[in-house]
C-alpha positions as CSV (number, residue, x, y, z in Angstrom):
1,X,74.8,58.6,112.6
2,X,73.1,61.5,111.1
3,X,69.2,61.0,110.7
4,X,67.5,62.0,106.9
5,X,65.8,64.7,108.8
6,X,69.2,66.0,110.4
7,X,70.3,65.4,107.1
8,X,67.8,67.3,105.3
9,X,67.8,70.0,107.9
10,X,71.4,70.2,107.5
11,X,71.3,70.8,103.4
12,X,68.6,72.7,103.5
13,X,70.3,75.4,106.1
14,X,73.4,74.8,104.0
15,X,71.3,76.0,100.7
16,X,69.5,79.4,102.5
17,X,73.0,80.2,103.5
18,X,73.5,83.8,101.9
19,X,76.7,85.5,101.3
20,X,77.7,88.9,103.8
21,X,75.8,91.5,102.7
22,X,79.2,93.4,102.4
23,X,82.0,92.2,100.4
24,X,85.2,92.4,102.1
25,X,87.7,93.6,99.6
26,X,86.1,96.6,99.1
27,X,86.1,97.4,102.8
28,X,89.2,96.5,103.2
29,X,90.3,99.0,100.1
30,X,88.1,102.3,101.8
31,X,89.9,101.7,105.1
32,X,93.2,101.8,103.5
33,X,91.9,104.9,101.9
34,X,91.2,106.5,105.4
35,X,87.4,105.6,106.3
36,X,86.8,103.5,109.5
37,X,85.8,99.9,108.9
38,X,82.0,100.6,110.6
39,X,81.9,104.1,108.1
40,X,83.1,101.5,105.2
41,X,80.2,99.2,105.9
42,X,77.8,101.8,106.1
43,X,78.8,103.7,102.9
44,X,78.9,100.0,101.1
45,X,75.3,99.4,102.2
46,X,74.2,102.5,101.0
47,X,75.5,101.5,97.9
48,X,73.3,98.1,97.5
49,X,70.0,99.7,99.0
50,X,70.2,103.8,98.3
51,X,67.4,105.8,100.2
52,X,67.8,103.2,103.3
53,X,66.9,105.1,106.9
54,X,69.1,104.5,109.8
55,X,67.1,101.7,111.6
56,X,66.6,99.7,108.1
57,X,70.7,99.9,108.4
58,X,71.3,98.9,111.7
59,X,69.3,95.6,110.7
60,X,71.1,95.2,107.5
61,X,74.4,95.1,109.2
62,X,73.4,93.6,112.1
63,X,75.5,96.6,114.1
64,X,73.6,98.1,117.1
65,X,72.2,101.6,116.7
66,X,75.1,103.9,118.2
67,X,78.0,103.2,115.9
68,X,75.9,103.1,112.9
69,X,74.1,106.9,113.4
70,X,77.5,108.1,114.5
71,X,79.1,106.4,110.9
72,X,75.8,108.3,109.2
73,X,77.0,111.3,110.8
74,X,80.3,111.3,110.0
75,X,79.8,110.3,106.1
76,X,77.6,113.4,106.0
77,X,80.4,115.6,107.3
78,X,82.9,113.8,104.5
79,X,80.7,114.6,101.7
80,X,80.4,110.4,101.2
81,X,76.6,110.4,102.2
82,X,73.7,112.4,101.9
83,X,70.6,112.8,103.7
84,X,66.9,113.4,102.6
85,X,64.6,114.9,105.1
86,X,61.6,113.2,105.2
87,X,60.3,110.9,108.2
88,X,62.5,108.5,109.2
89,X,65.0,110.5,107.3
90,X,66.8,108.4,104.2
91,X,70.2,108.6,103.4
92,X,72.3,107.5,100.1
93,X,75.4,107.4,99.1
94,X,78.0,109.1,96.3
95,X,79.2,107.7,93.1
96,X,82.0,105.4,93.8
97,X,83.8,107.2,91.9
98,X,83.2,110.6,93.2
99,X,84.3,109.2,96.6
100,X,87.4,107.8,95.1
101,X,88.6,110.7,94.4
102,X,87.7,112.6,97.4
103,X,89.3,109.6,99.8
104,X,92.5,110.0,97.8
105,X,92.9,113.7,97.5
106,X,92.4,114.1,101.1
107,X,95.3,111.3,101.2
108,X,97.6,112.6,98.9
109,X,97.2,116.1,101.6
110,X,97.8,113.9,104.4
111,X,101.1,112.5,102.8
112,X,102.0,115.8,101.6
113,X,101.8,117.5,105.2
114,X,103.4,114.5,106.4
115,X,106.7,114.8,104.2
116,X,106.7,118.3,104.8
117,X,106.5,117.6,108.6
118,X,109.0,114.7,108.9
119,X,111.7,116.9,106.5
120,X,111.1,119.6,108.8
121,X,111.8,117.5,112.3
122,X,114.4,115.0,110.7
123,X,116.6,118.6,109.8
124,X,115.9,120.3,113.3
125,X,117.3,116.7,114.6
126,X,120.6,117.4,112.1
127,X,121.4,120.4,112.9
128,X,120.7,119.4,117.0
129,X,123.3,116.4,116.6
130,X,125.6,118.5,115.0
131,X,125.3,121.2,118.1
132,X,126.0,118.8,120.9
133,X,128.7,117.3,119.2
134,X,127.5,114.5,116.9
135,X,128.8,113.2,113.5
136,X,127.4,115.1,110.6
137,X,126.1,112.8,108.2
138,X,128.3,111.1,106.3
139,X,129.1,112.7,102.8
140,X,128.0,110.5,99.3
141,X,130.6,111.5,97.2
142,X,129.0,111.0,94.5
143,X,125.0,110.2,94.4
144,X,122.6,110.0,91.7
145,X,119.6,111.8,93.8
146,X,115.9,110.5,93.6
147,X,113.4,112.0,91.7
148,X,111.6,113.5,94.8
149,X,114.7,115.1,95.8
150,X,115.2,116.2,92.4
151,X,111.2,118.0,92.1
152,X,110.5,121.2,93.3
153,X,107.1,120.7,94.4
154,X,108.1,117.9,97.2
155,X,109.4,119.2,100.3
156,X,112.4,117.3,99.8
157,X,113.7,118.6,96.8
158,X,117.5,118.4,98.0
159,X,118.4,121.5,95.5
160,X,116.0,124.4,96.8
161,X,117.1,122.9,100.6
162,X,120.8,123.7,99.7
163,X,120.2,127.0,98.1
164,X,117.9,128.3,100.8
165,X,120.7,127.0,103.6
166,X,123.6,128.8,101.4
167,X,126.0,130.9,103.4
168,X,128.0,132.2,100.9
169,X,127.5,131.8,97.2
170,X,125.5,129.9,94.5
171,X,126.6,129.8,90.8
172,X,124.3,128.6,88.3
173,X,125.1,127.3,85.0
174,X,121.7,126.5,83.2
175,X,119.6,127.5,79.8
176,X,116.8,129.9,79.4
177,X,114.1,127.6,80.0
178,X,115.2,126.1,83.0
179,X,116.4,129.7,84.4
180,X,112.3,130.7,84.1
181,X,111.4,127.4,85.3
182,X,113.7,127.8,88.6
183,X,112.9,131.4,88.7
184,X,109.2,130.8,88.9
185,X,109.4,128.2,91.6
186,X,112.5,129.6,93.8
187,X,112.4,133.0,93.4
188,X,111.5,134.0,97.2
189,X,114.6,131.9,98.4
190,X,116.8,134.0,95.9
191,X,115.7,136.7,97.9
192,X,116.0,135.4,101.4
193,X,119.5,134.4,100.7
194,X,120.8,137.6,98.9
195,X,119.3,139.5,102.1
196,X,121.9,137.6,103.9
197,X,124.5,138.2,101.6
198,X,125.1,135.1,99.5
199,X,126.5,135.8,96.1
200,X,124.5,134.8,92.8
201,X,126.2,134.0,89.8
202,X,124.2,132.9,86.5
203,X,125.7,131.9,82.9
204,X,122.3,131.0,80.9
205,X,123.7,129.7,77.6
206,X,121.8,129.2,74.1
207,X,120.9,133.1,74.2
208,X,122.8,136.3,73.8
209,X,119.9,138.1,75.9
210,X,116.8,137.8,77.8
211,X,113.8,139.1,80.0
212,X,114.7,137.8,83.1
213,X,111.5,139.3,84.9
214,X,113.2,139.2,88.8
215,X,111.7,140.9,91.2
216,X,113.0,144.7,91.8
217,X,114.7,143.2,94.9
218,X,117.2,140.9,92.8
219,X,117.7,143.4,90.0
220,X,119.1,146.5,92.1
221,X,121.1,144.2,94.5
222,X,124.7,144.0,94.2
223,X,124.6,140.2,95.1
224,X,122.7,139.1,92.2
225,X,124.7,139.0,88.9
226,X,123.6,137.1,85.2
227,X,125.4,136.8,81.9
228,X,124.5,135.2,78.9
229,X,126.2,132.6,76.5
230,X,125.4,132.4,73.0
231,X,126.5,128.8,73.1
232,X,126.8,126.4,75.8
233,X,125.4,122.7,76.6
234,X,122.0,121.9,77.2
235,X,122.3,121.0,80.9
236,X,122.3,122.5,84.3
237,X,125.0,122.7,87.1
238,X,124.8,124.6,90.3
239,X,128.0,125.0,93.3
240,X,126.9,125.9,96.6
241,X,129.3,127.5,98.8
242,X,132.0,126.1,96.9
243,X,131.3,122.7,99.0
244,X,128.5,120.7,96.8
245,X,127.9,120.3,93.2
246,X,124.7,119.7,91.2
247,X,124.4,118.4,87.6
248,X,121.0,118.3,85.9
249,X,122.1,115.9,82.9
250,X,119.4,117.3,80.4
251,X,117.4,120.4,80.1
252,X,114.3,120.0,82.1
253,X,112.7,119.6,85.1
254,X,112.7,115.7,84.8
255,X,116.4,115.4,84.2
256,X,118.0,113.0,86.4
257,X,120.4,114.8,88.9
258,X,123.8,113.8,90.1
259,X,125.1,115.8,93.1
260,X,128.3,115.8,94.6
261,X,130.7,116.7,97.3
262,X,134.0,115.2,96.3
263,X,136.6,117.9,96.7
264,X,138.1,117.6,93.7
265,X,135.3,117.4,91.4
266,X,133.6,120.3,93.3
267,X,137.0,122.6,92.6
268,X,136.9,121.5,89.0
269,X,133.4,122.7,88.4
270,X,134.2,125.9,90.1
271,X,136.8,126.8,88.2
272,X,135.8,125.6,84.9
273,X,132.5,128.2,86.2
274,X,134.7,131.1,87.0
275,X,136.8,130.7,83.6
276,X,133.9,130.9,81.5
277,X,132.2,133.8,84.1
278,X,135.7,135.8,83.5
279,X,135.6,135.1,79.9
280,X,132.0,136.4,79.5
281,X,132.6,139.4,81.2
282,X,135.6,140.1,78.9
283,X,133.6,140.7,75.9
């Protein structure tokens, strides 16, 4: 049986009990973000008690000397923490919010180089399969593509892939402001591809003329041909080597996209392309 003064002991421990110095979520939220859990801690106690030297850290997270100077030293070199010379030297930490955005920048670069990375590896492994005698993949049909396939900033965008990999030809129905939109982004694979011959082919309706501001390169070469179309819908289709389709259904950038390599509806876009290419040139 407990005694009153166990007892009192007891409740009176129970009341001086005081809650970690450092909240866990927000740990847990800067490690997701890319910061260690010791650098987390550090930068977090920084936070409660700003101008704090080294050795008044080490007792406020109870963490032995080492990992905590090494943390300091690191935060310094992140641009997290920064240190006053004086003796002992102090140290305090950024705004949250200035470190928010500096933890999710640099992780937004990290994904970036990581996409671009895996896209380049997961097409080398392709184009090895296909060379020792493997399966190509498998062909859709017909797919509405996601909207990171579909954006020409992600290194994934499935339409720049197929232009750049062209052997023969690309023909491009589109309008005016999606031609200068392209043009800006996809110019320099234009080039690359007429350089190895592939035939270019543009009808850019809703105008009868236009600056099309190419480079001198695509303007003198005999691969690279444009015609306009006073009328026309407001949508975008592009035919790769006569094998894949693309239809932008709308007339921007954010227009979902529905590609396809069914045979039949391939042929039928290239000829209702090559009918209206004939018929332009006729006037």
């Amino acid at each position: 049986m407990m005694t009153d003064k166990n007892k009192l002991l007891n409740e009176h421990s129970i009341i001086r009990e005081e809650p970690p110095l450092i909240p866990e979520e927000p740990v847990k939220i800067l490690t997701k973000l890319g910061l260690s859990s010791i650098k987390a801690k550090v930068y977090l106690a920084l936070l409660i008690h700003q101008d704090s030297d080294a050795k008044s850290l080490c007792k406020q997270l109870k963490k032995p000397r080492q990992p905590v100077y090494q943390a300091l030293s690191e935060l310094q070199e992140d641009g997290l923490v920064e240190k006053t010379l004086a003796k002992p030297a102090t140290f305090h930490a950024i705004p949250v919010q200035s470190t928010l955005q500096l933890l999710l920048k640099r992780k937004e670069s990290e994904m970036a180089q990581l996409e671009k990375e895996a896209a380049a590896q997961f097409r080398n492994f392709e184009v090895d399969c296909q060379a020792a005698g493997g399966a190509a993949p498998s062909s859709a049909g017909f797919r509405l593509l996601a909207k990171n396939e579909t954006d020409p900033s992600k290194s994934v965008y499935k339409l720049g892939r197929a232009v750049a990999d062209s052997k023969k030809s690309v023909m491009c129905l589109t309008t005016a402001r999606l031609f200068c939109q392209i043009r800006d982004l996809d110019e320099g694979v234009w080039r690359d591809a007429v350089k190895r011959g592939v035939q270019f082919k543009f009808i850019i309706n809703g105008v009868e003329d236009m600056e099309l501001r190419l480079h001198p390169e695509l303007c003198s070469s005999r691969c690279f041909a444009v015609r306009f179309a006073r009328s026309g819908q407001q949508a975008c289709v592009l035919l790769v080597d006569g094998k894949e389709v693309f239809c932008r259904i709308g007339a921007s950038l954010d227009s979902p996209v529905l590609w396809s390599d069914a045979p039949e509806f391939v042929a039928l876009m290239r000829d209702y392309f090559e009918t209206k290419w004939r018929m332009l040139g006729q006037r």
